[in-house]
Structure formats: structure tokens, C-alpha cells
Residue, then its C-alpha position, 0 to 999 in steps of 0.5 A: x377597114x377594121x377599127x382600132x381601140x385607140x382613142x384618137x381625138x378627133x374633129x368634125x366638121x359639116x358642111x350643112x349646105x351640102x350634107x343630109x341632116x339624115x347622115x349625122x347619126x351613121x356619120x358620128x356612130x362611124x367615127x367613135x368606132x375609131x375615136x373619140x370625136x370631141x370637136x363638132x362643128x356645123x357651118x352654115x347661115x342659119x338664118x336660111x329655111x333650109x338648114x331648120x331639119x338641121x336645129x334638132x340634130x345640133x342639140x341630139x348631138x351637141x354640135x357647136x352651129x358657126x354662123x356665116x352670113x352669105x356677103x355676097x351672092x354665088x359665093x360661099x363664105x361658108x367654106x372658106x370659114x371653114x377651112x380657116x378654122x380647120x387650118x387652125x385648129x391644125x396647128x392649136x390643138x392637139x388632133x389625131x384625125x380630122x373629118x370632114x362632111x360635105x359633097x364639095x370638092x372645094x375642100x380637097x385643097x385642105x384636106x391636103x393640107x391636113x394629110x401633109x402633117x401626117x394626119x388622118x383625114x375621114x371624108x362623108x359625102x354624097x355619091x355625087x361628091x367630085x373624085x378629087x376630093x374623095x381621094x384627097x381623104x384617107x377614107x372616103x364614106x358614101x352618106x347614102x350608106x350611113x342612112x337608116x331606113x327605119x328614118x321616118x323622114x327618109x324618102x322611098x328612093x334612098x330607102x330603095x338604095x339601103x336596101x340595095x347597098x350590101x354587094x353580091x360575091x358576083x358584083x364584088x368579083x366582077x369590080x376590077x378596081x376593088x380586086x386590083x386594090x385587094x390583090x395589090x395590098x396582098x401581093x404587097x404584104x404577104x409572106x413567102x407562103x402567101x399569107x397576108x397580116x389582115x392589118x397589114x393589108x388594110x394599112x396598104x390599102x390605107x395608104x394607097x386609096x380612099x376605100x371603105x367597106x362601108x361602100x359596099x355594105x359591109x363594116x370589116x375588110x374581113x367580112x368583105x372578103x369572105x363574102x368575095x371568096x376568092x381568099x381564104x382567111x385564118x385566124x390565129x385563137x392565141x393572137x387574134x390575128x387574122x391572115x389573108x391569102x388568095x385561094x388560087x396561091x401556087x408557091 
């Protein structure tokens, strides 16, 4: 989706037992392009070995650890800890936009409750993460996407999977649900000659999906589409102001 200037404000929070140390950077480098992400907290027991790759990430960028002890077995206080907090700092501060990084569809109630309020709600998870929490979000991010490949740490698989992340014209053209969206959000916004405010297109697309480009490989709407080829794009040197349309329009 093509970034704003805005300067939003807005909170993370991380579910450390479902989301890769790994993803942090290219989770936060995201956000800022969209605001100024001045909350971050990370959840989790920290007295567990397996949140240790965690330690050196909360001090690179200054995220605020929350303890929560496991009370019982097969439960997870974590989450409900939380979505406690996400609730209330819903109604205490003043946040233009939440995000919230985890695999865990648990979280899909109070993302809800978050969009109910008019708020934008980021999501980042991994390609397992449940359908229903992904479309709860306003935007939904694959982590795997986000992960550097020059990572020292990152495994030869998931290196395999960067590399092969940036789709193909023919993979784009050939994905019905991604040309359904497109040309709904075009038909849905354009002018009587066929031509469609790219912001206008993307704010439909917003509204209607938890589409990124960013799961395709690709940063901007725009680039996506160009590489697609099956609209032309104009950009307007005086505004700035790029339009879409299809290249097959008839009026």
C-alpha cells in the first residue's frame, strides 16, 4: 500500500512465543514508514530459554519486556495479558494505530475491537497464522517477508523463501483473488474515462481486504501493478498524483 507522511502514533505489541526474533527489524522498519511507532512492548515469560534470542533485540530497539508467568499449564497468560493492556491503552492514550505481531489467532477478537473505534490495526505474522485473524487487520504482513537474508542467524529454508518472494507477471496475472480485489477497487473508484486516483484504489483496497504488497514482494501498489501489466499507470508531474486504469478500457 503506498505510505503517507502522517506521523501517526502508534503501539506495537509482540507476542514473543509466536513471533521470530528475526522479524523485528523489517516489522518496526515497516511501521515507521507509516508513523512514529512510540509504544513497544514485548510479552512473554522471560524466564523460559526460548525468548533468550529475544534479550539483545528488546535493547537494539528499546522495547519494553512484560513478564507474565505461565499459572497454569496449556494456558497462555500471555495473550490475555495482552489484549488487557491493548484494551486499555485503547481508551487512555492517544493512539492513531495499532499493531500487533503474532501467529495466534486468539488475537482476532480485539483486533475487532480496536477497528470498531476507527482505528488501524497493522498485523505481522507468520504464513501459518489463522485466515481469521489476518482478516480481522487493516493490513496483514507475512514476518517471513520482512526477514533479511544477509541474517547470520536465519536458516537456509527461509533464505530459499526470500529469495523467492518477489512474484512473477504470470504468478500475479494468474492469482484470481489479487485481480478480483484490483479490478473491484478500480471499477469502484475510477472516472467516467476509466481512470483511478491510485490512492483512491488503495484506501478501497483498505478497507475491503488485509492486502499488503509487501506479500508479493513488492513495497507500492504502484510497483505491483506495473509489473502485473495489465494497467496503465500516469502520473500527474504537477500533483504528483498517479492514476490507474485497465489497458483492455473500451468507454
Amino acid at each position: 500500500m503506498e505510505k503517507n507522511s502522517s506521523k501517526d502514533h502508534i503501539a506495537l505489541f509482540i507476542d514473543c512465543d509466536n513471533i521470530s526474533h528475526k522479524a523485528i527489524e523489517g516489522i518496526i522498519s515497516e511501521l515507521s514508514n507509516y508513523g512514529v511507532v512510540n509504544i513497544r512492548q514485548a510479552y512473554g515469560n522471560w524466564t523460559k530459554d526460548n525468548l533468550k534470542n529475544w534479550e539483545s533485540k528488546l535493547l537494539e530497539f528499546a522495547i519494553k519486556p512484560i513478564q507474565q508467568f505461565d499459572y497454569s499449564k496449556n494456558k497462555n497468560a500471555t495473550d490475555i495479558l495482552m489484549t488487557i493492556d491493548a484494551i486499555d491503552l485503547l481508551h487512555t492514550k492517544n493512539i492513531d494505530s495499532f499493531a500487533f505481531a503474532t501467529s495466534d489467532s486468539d488475537f482476532t477478537p480485539v483486533v475487532m475491537r480496536v477497528q470498531q473505534e476507527g482505528i488501524k490495526v497493522f498485523g505481522f505474522g507468520e504464513k501459518k497464522t489463522p485466515a481469521a485473524f489476518m482478516a480481522a487487520c487493516s493490513q496483514f504482513i507475512f514476518t517471513e517477508k520482512l526477514m533479511s537474508s544477509d541474517d547470520e542467524n536465519i536458516g537456509k529454508s527461509t533464505v530459499k523463501e526470500v529469495k523467492e518472494v518477489r512474484k512473477t507477471a504470470a504468478q500475479l496475472q494468474a492469482d484470481k483473488w489479487l485481480r478480483k480485489l484490483l479490478d473491484n477497487a478500480l471499477n469502484q473508484t475510477m472516472d467516467e474515462f476509466g481512470w483511478s486516483n491510485l490512492a483512491d484504489m488503495g484506501a478501497y483496497i483498505n478497507n475491503k481486504s488485509s492486502f499488503s504488497p509487501i506479500n508479493y514482494g513488492y513495497k507500492k501498489l504502484s510497483t505491483l501493478l506495473k509489473v502485473m501489466d495489465l494497467y496503465d499507470l500516469y502520473l500527474d508531474k504537477s500533483s504528483k498524483q498517479m492514476s490507474v486504469r485497465c489497458k483492455n478500457y473500451t468507454a
